[in-house]
Structures are given as C-alpha cells and as structure tokens.
KOLPAZA-15757 format. One record per residue: x, y negated, z of N, C-alpha, C, O in turn. Coordinates in steps of 0.02 Angstrom, whole numbers, padded with zeros to 5 digits, always signed. Atoms other than C-alpha are relative to their C-alpha. Layout:
<atoms>
XYZXYZXYZXYZ/...
</atoms>
This chain:
<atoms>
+00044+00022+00053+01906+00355+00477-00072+00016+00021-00092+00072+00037/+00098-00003-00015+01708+00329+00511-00038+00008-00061-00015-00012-00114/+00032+00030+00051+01594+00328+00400-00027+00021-00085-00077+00011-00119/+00001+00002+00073+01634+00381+00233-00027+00050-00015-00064+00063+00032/+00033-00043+00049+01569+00519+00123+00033+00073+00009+00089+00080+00032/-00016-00082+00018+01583+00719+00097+00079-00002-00027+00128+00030-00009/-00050-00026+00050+01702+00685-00039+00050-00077+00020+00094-00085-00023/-00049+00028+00001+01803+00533+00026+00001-00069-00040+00044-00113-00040/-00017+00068+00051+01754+00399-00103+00018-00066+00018+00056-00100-00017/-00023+00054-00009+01762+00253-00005+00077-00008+00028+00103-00064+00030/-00061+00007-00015+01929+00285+00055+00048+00005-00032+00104-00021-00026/-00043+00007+00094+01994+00324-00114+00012-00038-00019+00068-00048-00041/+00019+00061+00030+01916+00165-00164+00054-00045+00035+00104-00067+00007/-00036+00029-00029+01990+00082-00035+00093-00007-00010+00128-00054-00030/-00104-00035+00022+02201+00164-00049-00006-00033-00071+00026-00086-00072/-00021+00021+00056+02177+00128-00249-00020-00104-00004+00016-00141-00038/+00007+00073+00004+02109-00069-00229+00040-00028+00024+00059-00082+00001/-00051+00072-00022+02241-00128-00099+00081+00030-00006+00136+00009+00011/-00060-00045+00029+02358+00006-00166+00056+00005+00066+00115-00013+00060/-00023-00015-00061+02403+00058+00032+00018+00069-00018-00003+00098-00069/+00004-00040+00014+02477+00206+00069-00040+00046+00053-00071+00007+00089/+00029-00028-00061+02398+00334+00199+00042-00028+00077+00032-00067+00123/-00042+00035-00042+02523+00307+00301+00014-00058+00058+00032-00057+00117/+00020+00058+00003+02499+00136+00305-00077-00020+00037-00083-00070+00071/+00077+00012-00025+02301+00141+00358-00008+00026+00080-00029+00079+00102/+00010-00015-00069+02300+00141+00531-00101+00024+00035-00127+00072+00065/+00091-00027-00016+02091+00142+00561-00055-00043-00065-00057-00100-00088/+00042+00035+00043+01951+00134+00442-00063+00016+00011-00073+00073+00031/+00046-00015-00012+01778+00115+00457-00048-00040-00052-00051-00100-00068/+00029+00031+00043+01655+00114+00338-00099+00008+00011-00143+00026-00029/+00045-00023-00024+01507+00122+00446-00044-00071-00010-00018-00118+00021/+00039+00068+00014+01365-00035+00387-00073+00003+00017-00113+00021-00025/+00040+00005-00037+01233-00056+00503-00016-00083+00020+00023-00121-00009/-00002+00039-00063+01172-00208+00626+00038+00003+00036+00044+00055+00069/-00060-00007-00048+01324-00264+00722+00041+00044-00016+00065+00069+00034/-00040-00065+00028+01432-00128+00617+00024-00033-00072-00023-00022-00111/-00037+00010+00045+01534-00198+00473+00046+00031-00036+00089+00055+00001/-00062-00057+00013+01653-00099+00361+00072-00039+00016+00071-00101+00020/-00064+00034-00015+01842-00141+00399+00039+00048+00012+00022+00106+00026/-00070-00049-00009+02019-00070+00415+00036-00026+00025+00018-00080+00049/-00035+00009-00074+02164-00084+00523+00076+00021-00055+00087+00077-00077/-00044-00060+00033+02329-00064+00423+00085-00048-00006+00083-00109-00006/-00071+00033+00011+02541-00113+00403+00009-00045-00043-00031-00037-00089/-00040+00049+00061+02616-00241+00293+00064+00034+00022+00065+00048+00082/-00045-00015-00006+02766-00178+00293+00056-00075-00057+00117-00081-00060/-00027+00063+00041+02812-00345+00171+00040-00065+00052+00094-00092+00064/+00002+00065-00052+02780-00475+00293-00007+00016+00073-00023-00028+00112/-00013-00026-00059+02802-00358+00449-00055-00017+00061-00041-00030+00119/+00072+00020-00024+02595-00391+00496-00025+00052+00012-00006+00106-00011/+00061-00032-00017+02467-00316+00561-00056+00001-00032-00094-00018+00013/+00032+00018+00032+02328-00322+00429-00075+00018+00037-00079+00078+00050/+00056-00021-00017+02140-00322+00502-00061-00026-00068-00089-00077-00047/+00041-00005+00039+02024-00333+00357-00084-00007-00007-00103+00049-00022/+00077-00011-00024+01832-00354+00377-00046-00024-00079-00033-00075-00110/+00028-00008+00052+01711-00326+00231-00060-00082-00008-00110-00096+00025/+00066+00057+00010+01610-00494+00169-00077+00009+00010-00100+00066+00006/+00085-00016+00026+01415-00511+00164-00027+00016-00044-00037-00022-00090/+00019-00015+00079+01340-00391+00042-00083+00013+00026-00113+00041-00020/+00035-00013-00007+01183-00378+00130-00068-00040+00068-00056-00070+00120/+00052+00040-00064+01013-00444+00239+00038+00057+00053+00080+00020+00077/-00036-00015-00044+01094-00325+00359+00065-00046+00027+00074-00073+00082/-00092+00050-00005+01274-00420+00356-00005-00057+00004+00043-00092+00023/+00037+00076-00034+01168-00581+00374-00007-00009+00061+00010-00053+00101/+00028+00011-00096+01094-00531+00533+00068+00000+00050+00080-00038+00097/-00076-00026-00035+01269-00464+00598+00041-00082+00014+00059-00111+00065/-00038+00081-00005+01351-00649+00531-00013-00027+00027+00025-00054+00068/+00010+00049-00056+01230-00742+00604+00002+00007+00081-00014-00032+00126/+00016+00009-00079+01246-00669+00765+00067+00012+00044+00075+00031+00102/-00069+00028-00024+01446-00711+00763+00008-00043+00042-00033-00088+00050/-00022+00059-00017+01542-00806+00865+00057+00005+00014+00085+00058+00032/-00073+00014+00016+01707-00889+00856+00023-00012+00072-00016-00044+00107/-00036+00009-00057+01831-00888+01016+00074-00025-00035+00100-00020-00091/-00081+00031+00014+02001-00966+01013+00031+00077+00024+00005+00119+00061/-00060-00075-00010+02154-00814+01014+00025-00015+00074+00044+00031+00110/-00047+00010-00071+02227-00914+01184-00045+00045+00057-00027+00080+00105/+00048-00034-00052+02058-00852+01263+00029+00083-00001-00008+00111+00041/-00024-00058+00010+02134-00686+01239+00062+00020+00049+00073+00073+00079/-00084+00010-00041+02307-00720+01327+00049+00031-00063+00100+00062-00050/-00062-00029+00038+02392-00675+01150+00052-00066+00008+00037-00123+00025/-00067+00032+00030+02572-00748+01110-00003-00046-00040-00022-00025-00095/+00005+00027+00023+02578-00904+01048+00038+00001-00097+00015-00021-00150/-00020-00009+00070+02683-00867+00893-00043+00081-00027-00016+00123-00063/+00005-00026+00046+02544-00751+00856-00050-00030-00046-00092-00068-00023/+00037+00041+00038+02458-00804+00694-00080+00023-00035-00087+00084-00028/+00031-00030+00036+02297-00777+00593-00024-00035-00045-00046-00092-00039/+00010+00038+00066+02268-00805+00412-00060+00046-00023-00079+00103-00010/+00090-00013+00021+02092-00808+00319-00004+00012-00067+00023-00038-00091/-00005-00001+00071+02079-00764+00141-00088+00036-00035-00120+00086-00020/+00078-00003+00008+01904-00776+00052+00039+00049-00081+00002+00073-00123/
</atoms>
C-alpha cells in the first residue's frame, strides 16, 4: 500500500466501498501526482479475475496524466488470447 494516511482512511474507504477483503487486495496505491494515479490490484474470487482498478479524473492534475495516455493493443504485449479486458465507467 502507497500512499495513504497515518490512520489508514483511504484504505478503509476503499475495503468498505467494494466490500473486498484484505486478503483479497493484492496492491494499492493511493499516491496522486503527474503520471501517478490512485489504483488497486485485487481477486474476484466470483468470476476467477484479476481486478485492476484505476481511479477516474478528479483533477487538473489527472487531466495532464489522461492527456498524456496512450492506448496499445494487449497482443503488443504477447498476452493469451483468451485473455480479456472489461471497462466499466
């Protein structure tokens, strides 16, 4: 875990919103900079996934970061064709 506070709040926040368990949270980082986004790393144990998570734009920081994305195809990677990725706004 990166990032978070003395007392833990964002990771609190986090466990009670997607109601994970520790366990479950493989890496979290709640570090929000230029080029630094918050995001987590964590099981489905439902649908037997890998969950990667990445925090929306809440900021002229997270603007500059967006705009200075860019999209690659997964093949460029050499992953497995049956592997998948789903987008949820």
């Amino acid at each position: 875990m990166e990032g978070d506070n003395c007392c833990y709040c964002n990771f609190s926040a986090l466990k009670d919103t997607v109601k994970v368990e520790n366990g479950d949270l493989l890496y979290t980082s709640f570090r929000n900079n230029v080029f630094q986004t918050p995001f987590f790393v964590a099981i489905d144990h439902s649908t037997n996934s890998i969950v990667i998570a990445i925090r929306g734009t809440m900021s002229l920081r997270d603007a500059i970061t967006d705009l200075m994305a860019e999209a690659k195809p997964l093949e460029e990677y050499n992953f497995p064709p049956e592997f998948k990725v789903s987008f949820q706004n």
